[in-house]
C-alpha positions as CSV (number, residue, x, y, z in Angstrom):
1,X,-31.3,111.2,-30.6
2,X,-30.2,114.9,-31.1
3,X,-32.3,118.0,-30.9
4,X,-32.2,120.4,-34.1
5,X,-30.8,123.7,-34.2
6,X,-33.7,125.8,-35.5
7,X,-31.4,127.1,-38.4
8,X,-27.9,128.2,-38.2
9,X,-28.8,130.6,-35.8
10,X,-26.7,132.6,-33.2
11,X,-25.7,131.1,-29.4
12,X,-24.1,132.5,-26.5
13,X,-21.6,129.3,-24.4
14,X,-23.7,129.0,-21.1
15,X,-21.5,130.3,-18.2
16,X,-22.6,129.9,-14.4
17,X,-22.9,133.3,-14.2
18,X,-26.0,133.6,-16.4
19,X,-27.7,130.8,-15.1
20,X,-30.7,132.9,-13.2
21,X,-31.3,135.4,-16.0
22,X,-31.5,132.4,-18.6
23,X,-34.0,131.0,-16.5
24,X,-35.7,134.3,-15.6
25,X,-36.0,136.4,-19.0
26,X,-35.7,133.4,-22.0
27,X,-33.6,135.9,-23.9
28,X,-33.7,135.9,-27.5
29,X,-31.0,133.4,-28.0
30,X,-31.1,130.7,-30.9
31,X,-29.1,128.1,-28.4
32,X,-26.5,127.3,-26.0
33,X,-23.0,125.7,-25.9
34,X,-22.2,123.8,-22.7
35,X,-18.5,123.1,-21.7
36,X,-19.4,119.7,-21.6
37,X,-17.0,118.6,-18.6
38,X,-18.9,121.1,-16.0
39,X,-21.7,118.7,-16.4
40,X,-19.9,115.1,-15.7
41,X,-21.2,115.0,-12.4
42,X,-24.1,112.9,-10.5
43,X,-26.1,115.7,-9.4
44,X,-26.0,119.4,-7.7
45,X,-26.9,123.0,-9.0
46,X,-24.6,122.4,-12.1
47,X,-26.7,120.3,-13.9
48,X,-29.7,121.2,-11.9
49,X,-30.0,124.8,-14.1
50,X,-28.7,122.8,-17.3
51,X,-31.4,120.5,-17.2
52,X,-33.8,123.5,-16.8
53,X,-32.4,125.3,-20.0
54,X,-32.2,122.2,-22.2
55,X,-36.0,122.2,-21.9
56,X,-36.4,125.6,-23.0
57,X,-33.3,125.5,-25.8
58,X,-31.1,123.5,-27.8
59,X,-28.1,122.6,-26.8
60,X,-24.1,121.7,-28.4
61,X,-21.5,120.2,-26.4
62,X,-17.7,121.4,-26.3
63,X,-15.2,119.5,-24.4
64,X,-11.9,120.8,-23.4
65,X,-10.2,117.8,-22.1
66,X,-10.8,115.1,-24.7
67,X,-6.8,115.4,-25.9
68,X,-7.1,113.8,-29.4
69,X,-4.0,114.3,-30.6
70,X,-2.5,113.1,-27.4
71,X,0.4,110.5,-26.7
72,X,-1.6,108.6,-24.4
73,X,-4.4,105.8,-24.9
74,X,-7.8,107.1,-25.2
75,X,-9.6,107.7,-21.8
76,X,-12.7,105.4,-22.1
77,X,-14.1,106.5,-18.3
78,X,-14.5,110.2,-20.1
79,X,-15.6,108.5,-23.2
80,X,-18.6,106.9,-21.4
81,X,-19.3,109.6,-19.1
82,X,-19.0,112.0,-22.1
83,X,-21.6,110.0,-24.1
84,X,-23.8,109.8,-20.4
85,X,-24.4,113.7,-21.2
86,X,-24.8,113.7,-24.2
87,X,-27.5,111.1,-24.2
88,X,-29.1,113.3,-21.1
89,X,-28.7,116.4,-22.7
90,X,-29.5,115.0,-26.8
91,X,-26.8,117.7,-28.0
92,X,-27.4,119.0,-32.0
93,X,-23.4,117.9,-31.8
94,X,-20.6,117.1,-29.8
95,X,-16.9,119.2,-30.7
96,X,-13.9,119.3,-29.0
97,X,-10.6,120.9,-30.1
98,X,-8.0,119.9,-32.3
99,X,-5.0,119.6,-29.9
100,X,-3.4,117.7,-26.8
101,X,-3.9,118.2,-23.3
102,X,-2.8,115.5,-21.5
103,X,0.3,114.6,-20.2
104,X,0.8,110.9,-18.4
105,X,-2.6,110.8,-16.4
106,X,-2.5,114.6,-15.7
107,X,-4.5,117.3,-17.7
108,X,-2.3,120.1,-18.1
109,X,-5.3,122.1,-18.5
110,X,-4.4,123.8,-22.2
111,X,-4.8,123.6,-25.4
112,X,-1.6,122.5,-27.2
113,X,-1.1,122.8,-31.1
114,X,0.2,119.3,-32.6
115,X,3.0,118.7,-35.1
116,X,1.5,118.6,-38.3
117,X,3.2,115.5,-40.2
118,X,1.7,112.3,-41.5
119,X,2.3,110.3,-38.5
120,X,0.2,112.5,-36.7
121,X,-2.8,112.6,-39.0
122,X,-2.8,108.6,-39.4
123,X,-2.7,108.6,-35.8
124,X,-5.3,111.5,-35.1
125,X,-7.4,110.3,-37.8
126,X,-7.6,106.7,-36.2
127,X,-8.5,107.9,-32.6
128,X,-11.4,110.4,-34.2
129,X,-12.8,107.2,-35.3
130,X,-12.6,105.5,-31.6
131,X,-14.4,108.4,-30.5
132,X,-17.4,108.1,-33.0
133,X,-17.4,104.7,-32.5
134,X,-18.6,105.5,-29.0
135,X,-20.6,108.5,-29.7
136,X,-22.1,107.4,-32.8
137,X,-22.1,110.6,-34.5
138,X,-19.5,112.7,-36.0
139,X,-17.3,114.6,-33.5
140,X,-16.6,118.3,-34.5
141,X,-12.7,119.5,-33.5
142,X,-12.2,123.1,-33.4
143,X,-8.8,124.5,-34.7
144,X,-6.9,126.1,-31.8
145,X,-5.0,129.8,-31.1
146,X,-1.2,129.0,-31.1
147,X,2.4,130.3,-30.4
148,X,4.6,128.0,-31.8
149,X,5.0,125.3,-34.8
150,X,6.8,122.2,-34.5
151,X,10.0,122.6,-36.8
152,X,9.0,118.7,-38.4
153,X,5.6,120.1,-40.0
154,X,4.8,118.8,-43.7
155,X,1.6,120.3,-43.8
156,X,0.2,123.7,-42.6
157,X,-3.2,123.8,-40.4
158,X,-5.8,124.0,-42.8
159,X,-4.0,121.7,-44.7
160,X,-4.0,119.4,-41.8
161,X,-7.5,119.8,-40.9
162,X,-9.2,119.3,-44.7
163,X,-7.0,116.3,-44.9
164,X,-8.1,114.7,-40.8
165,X,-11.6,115.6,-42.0
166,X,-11.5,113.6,-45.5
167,X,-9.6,110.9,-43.4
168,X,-11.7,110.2,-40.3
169,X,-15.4,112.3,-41.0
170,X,-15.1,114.9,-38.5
171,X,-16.9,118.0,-38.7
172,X,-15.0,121.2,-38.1
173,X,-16.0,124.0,-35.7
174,X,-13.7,127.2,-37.3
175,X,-12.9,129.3,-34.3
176,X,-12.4,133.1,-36.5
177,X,-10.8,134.6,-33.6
178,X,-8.8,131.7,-33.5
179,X,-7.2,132.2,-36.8
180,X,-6.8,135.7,-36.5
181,X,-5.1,135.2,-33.0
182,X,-2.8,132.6,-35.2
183,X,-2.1,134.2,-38.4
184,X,-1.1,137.2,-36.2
185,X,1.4,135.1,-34.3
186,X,2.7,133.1,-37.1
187,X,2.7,135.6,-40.3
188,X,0.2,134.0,-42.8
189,X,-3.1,135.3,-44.2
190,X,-6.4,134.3,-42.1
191,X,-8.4,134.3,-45.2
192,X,-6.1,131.5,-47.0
193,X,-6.8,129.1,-44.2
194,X,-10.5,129.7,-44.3
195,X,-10.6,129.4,-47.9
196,X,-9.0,126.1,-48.0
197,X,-11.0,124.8,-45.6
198,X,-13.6,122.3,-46.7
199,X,-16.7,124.3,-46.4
200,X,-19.2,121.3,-46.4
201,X,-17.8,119.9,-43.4
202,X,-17.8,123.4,-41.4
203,X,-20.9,122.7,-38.8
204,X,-20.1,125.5,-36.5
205,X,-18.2,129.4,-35.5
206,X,-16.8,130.7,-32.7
207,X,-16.4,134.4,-32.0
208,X,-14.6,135.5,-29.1
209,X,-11.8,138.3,-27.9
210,X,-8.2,138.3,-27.4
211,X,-5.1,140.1,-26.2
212,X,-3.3,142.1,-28.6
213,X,0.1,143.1,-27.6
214,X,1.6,144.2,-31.4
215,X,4.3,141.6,-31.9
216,X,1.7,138.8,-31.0
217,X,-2.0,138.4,-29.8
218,X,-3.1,135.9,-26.7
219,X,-6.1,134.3,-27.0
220,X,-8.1,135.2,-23.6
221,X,-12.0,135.4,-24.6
222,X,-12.0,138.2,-22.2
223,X,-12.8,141.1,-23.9
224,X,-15.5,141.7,-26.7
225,X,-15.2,140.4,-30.6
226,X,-12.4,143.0,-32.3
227,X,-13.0,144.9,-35.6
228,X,-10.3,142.1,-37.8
229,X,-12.3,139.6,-36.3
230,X,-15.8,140.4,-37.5
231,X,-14.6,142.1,-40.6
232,X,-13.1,138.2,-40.7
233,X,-16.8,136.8,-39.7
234,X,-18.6,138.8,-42.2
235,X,-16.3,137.5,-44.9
236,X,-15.9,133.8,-43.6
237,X,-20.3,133.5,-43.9
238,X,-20.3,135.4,-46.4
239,X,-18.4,132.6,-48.3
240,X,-19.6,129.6,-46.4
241,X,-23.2,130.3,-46.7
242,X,-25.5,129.9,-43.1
243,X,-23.7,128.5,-40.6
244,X,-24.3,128.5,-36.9
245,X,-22.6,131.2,-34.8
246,X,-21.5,131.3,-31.3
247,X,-20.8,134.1,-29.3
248,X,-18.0,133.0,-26.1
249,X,-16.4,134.7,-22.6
250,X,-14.4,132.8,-20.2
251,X,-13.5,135.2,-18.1
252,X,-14.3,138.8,-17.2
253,X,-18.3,138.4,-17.5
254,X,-20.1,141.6,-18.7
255,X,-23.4,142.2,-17.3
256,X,-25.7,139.7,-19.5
257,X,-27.2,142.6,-21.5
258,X,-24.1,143.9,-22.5
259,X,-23.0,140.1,-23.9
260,X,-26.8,140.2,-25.2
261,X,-25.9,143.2,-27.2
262,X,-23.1,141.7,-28.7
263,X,-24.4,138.6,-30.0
264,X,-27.1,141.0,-31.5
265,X,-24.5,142.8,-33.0
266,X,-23.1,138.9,-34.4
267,X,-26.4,138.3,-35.7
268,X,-26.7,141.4,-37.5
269,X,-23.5,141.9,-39.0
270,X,-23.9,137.9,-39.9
271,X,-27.7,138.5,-41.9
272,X,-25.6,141.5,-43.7
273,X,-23.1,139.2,-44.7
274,X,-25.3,136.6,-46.1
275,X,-27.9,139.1,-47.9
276,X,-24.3,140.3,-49.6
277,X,-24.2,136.9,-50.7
278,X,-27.3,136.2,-52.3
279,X,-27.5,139.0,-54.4
């Protein structure tokens, strides 16, 4: 059974670094994304705060190490211990990334772009299904920053993902920054991938900061949400309609009010957006 987001709302990931003020202040945040793999374990302070928040908020998983689009069988130990957590946790969904990450038995601990061809979606879209199987629920795959394209690609990424969606029955989670970070790279136009997206099957958002060095952009999430990336938000929910926002840093933690401020800033610029919409 899954807990229900209390509308789209707007979320914050949950970092170790928050833990206490979580617990101390219950700060006006709609819900929290866990990086599912911190929580695999048996016990200790990890999961000792997370079982804490999950009684005061909702909750969406997001692995990093799931490697769908890898060369290797499916790892059915992570599979069950994945599906452990989330029957501990009773996520609103569980997403990982569209990508591979997994070399031999070794994680190589990033997020690598696949070749978008045929083969690959019959294949992706076949081992999406093994994974739902086990879950039994839709898994959400997240479209990932990248640097390079595979010379053999018949299709480009939004192409790709509308047709693993269609294929399979994932759910997408569009990562904004994500696109920007990649249309910079790569030379096309953010809004045409969003656009051609299938905006039914769109269940969540990610904002988060990059990197920009002029002749390309890094994707960090070290640094706040740019001005092309929410200008890029506001039009993206503006289109879609409500969808559920999250706010992420993995890596140079602002003091807690500061990152506060910003998902305040999400949320308003996101109700702007939307009111646009209706009228």
């Amino acid at each position: 059974m899954s807990v229900s987001l209390p509308g789209p709302g707007y979320g914050l990931g949950l970092r170790s670094a928050y833990y206490a003020q979580i617990l101390e202040q219950s700060p006006p945040v709609d819900w929290f994304e866990i990086v599912s793999e911190n929580y695999m374990v048996q016990g200790g302070k990890a999961l000792y705060y997370l079982d804490a928040i999950v009684e005061r908020y909702p909750v969406v998983m997001h692995g990093v190490s799931l490697s769908i689009g890898g060369p290797h069988a499916l790892d059915r130990d992570y599979l069950d211990r994945l599906q452990h957590l989330a029957e501990r946790v009773r996520p609103a969904w569980v997403s990982d990334h569209l990508c591979w990450s997994r070399g031999d038995a070794h994680q190589l601990h990033d997020l690598l772009p696949l070749p978008y061809t045929e083969e690959s979606l019959h294949y992706v879209a076949a081992r999406v299904r093994q994974v739902q199987d086990v879950l039994q629920r839709p898994l959400v795959l997240e479209n990932v920053s990248s640097y390079v394209r595979a010379g053999a690609d018949e299709f480009s990424e939004w192409a790709f993902l509308a047709a693993l969606s269609d294929l399979s029955g994932c759910e997408l989670l569009l990562d904004v920054n994500n696109v920007y970070v990649s249309s910079r790279n790569h030379g096309f136009d953010p809004w045409a991938f969003i656009q051609a997206l299938p905006a039914h099957r769109i269940r969540q958002l990610h904002l988060a900061g990059h990197s920009d060095y002029g002749d390309y952009v890094i994707d960090t999430h070290d640094a706040p949400v740019s001005d092309p990336v929410w200008a890029l938000y506001q039009r993206t929910l503006a289109h879609l309609g409500p969808v559920a926002t999250l706010l992420e840093r993995d890596d140079h933690f602002p003091p807690f009010e500061e990152l506060l401020a910003e998902l305040q800033t999400a949320r308003e610029l996101g109700q702007a957006a939307l009111a646009g919409r209706s009228q």
